[in-house]
N, C-alpha and C positions, 0 to 999 in steps of 0.2 A: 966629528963636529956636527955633522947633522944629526946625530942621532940626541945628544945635548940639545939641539935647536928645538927636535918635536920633542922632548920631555919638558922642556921650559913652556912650550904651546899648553900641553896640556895640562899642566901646572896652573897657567895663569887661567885657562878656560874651567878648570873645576873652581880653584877660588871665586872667578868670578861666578858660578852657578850656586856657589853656596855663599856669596856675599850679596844679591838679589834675592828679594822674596814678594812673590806676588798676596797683598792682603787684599780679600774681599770687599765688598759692601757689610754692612752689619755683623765684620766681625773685628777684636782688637787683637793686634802682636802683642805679646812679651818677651822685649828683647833684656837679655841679661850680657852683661860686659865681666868675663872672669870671672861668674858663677855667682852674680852678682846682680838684684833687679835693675835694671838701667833706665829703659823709655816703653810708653804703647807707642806701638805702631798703627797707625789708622789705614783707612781703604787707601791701595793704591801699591805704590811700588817702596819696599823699606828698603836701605839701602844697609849693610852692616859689613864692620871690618873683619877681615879674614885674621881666626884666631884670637881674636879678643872678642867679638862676639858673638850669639848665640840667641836666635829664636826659638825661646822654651815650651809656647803653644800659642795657637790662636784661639781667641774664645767666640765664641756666640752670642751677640747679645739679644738674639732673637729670642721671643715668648715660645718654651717648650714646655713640656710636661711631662712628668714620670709617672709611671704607673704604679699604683701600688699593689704589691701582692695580695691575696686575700688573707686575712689572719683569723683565729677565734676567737671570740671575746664573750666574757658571762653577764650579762646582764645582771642589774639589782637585783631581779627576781627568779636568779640561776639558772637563766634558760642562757645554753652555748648557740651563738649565734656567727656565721662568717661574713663577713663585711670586706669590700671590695671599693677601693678609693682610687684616685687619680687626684693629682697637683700639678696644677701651672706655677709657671714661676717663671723669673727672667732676670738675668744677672744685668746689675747696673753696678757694679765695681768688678773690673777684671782682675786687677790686682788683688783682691782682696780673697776674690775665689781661688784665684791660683796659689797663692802662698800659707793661707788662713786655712785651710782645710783640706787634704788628702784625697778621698774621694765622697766628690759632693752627693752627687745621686744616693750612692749605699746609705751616706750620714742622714741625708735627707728622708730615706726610707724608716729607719730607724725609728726616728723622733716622731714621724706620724702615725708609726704603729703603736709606740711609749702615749703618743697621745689620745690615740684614738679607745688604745684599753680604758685608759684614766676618767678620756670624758664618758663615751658608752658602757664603761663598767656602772658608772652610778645612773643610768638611766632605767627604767623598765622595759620590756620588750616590744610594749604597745608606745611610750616615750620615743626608744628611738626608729620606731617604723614613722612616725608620724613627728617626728620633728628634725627631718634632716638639715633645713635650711640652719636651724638655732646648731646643729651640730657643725655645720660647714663654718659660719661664723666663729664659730668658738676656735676650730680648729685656725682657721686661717691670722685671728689675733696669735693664739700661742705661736704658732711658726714664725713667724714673722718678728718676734721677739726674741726669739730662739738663735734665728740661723740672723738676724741685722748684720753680724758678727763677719756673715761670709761673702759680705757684698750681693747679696741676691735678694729679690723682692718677690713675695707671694702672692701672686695678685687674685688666686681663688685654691678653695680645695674642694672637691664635689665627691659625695657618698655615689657610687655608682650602684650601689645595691646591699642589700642585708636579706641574709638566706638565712630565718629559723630552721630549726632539725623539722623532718619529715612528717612528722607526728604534727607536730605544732603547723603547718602549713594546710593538714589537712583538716584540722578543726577551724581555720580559719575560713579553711572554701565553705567547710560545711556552712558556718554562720554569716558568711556570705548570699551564699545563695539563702537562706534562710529569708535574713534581710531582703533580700530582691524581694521573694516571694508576696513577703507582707507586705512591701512598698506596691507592689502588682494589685492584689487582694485591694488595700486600702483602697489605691490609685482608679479601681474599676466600680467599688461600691460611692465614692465620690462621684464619679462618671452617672451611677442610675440615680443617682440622690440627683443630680444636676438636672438629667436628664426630665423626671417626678416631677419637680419643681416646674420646671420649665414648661412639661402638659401640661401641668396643674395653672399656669399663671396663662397658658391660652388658653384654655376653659376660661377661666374668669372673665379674661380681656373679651371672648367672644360671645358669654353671659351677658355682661356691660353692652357690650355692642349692640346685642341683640333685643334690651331691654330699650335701649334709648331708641333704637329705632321705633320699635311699638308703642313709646311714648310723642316720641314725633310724628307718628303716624296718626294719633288720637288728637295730639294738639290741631291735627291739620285739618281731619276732618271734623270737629266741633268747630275749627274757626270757619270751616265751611259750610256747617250747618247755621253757624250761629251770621256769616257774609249771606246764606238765600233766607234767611227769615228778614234781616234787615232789607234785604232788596224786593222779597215781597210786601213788606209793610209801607215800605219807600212808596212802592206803586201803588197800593191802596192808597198811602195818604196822597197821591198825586192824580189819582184817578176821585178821590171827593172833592181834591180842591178845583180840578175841571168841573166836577158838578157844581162847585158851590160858584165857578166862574161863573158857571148860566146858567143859575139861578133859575134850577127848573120849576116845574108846579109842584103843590105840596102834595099830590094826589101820587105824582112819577117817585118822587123820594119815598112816600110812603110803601109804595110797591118794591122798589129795592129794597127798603129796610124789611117788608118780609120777606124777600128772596133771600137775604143776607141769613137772616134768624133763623129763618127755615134749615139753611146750610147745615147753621152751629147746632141747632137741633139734631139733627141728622148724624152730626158728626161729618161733615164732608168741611167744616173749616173749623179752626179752632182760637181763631182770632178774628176779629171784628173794627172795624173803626168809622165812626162815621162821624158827619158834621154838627158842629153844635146847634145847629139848627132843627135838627133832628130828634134833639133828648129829648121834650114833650110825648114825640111818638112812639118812643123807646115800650113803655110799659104797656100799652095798645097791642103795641103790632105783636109784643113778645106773648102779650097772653091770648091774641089768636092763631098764634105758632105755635102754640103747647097745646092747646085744645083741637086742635088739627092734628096735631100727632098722635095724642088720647084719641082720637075717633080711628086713625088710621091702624093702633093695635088693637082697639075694640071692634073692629071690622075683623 
């Protein structure tokens, strides 16, 4: 009787171990009832009867990714090239992945290398180094077309590399550095060409400079010369009009006017100005200031 008792125990404690199942976060049950799709099971605890049903897999609906292997592929231009991809993707029908398709990854693999010959077959070798983006789009419409079927969504496919044969990589260094070169060459002759210019436009600016100085220097002193001739003439005219204030005798002015002529004679003034009272005496006094000269070289 006891030994009935503990096989009825552990009877009931396996069933119930295999009638509990714990489902994660972000993943769904497929519970089949007699080998038969039945319910998802969401996060949490599923409950299922002992012998009629059956949790067939839990899936993932988290964003993963499969790698892709690297494969060959010939280019337009016959050149064999290995090309190495990766695909995200994320199943948004459980059902659909689980019953619709056998094994999704490997199928998955397939079609992107079916694809990847088709599009980079017709491309040229310098086409698909330099337009990967247009090859990722291309690829990610087709998949996505392809597999709808399996409940799963593609959300990117990325070229992670394309390796020309050996040969072909090293003409490409070559004409690489080439390029630098000249880009160097140019980039330095640009440099003294700026540089040319640039003495050349300070020279000018400091030509310019240097010219307007010594033109302001001439305006300054002409305006200076041209300020003390007006201030000595100023004072002549201010020093006759005190003479004409007092009205000296005609004998005192006479004498000035030939002190004055004498000057001009001489050369010791070269301007003159006297009272109008005086022009009468003007031609007197001037022609015994020239004949007092005439005696002074004839001595």
């Amino acid at each position: 009787m006891g030994i009935v008792l503990i096989a009825l125990v552990i009877v009931i404690v396996l069933i119930g171990a295999t009638s509990i199942r714990t489902i994660h976060q972000a993943t769904v049950g497929i519970v089949e009832r007699l080998g038969r799709f039945h319910r998802q099971a969401p996060a949490g605890i599923a409950l299922l009867i002992p012998l009629l049903d059956h949790m067939r897999r839990v899936v993932d609906m988290r964003e993963r990714f499969i790698s892709i292997r690297p494969q060959s592929i010939i280019t337009k231009d016959n050149v064999t090239i290995q090309v190495d991809s990766v695909l995200y993707f994320q199943v948004i029908d459980p059902v659909k992945v689980t019953y619709n398709v056998a094994n999704f990854e490997g199928a998955v693999e397939m079609i992107v290398q079916t694809a990847l010959r088709a599009i980079v077959g017709a491309m040229t070798l310098n086409e698909s180094l330099s337009e990967r983006q247009a090859i990722n789009a291309r690829m990610q419409e087709q998949l996505d077309r392809e597999i709808q079927a399996w409940g799963v969504k593609v959300h990117r496919i990325e070229i992670r590399d394309i390796m020309p044969p050996q040969d072909i990589r090293e003409a490409m260094e070559k004409q690489m550095r080439a390029e630098r070169e000249r880009i160097a060459v140019v980039t330095t002759a640009d440099g003294e060409k700026q540089a040319a210019v640039l003495r050349a436009e300070g020279l000018k600016q400091a030509t310019i400079l240097e010219a307007e100085a010594g033109r302001q220097a001439a305006i300054l002193q002409a305006e200076g010369q041209a300020q003390a001739l007006l201030t000595v003439q100023k004072a002549q005219a201010d020093a006759i009009g005190m003479i004409n204030a007092s009205k000296p005798e005609p004998e005192v002015l006479s004498l000035r006017a030939m002190e004055a002529l004498t000057k001009v004679a001489e050369g010791e003034a070269t301007t003159l100005i006297v009272p109008s009272e005086m022009a009468g005496l003007i031609g007197a006094v001037a022609s015994l200031g020239l004949a007092r000269l005439q005696g002074k070289s004839g001595g």
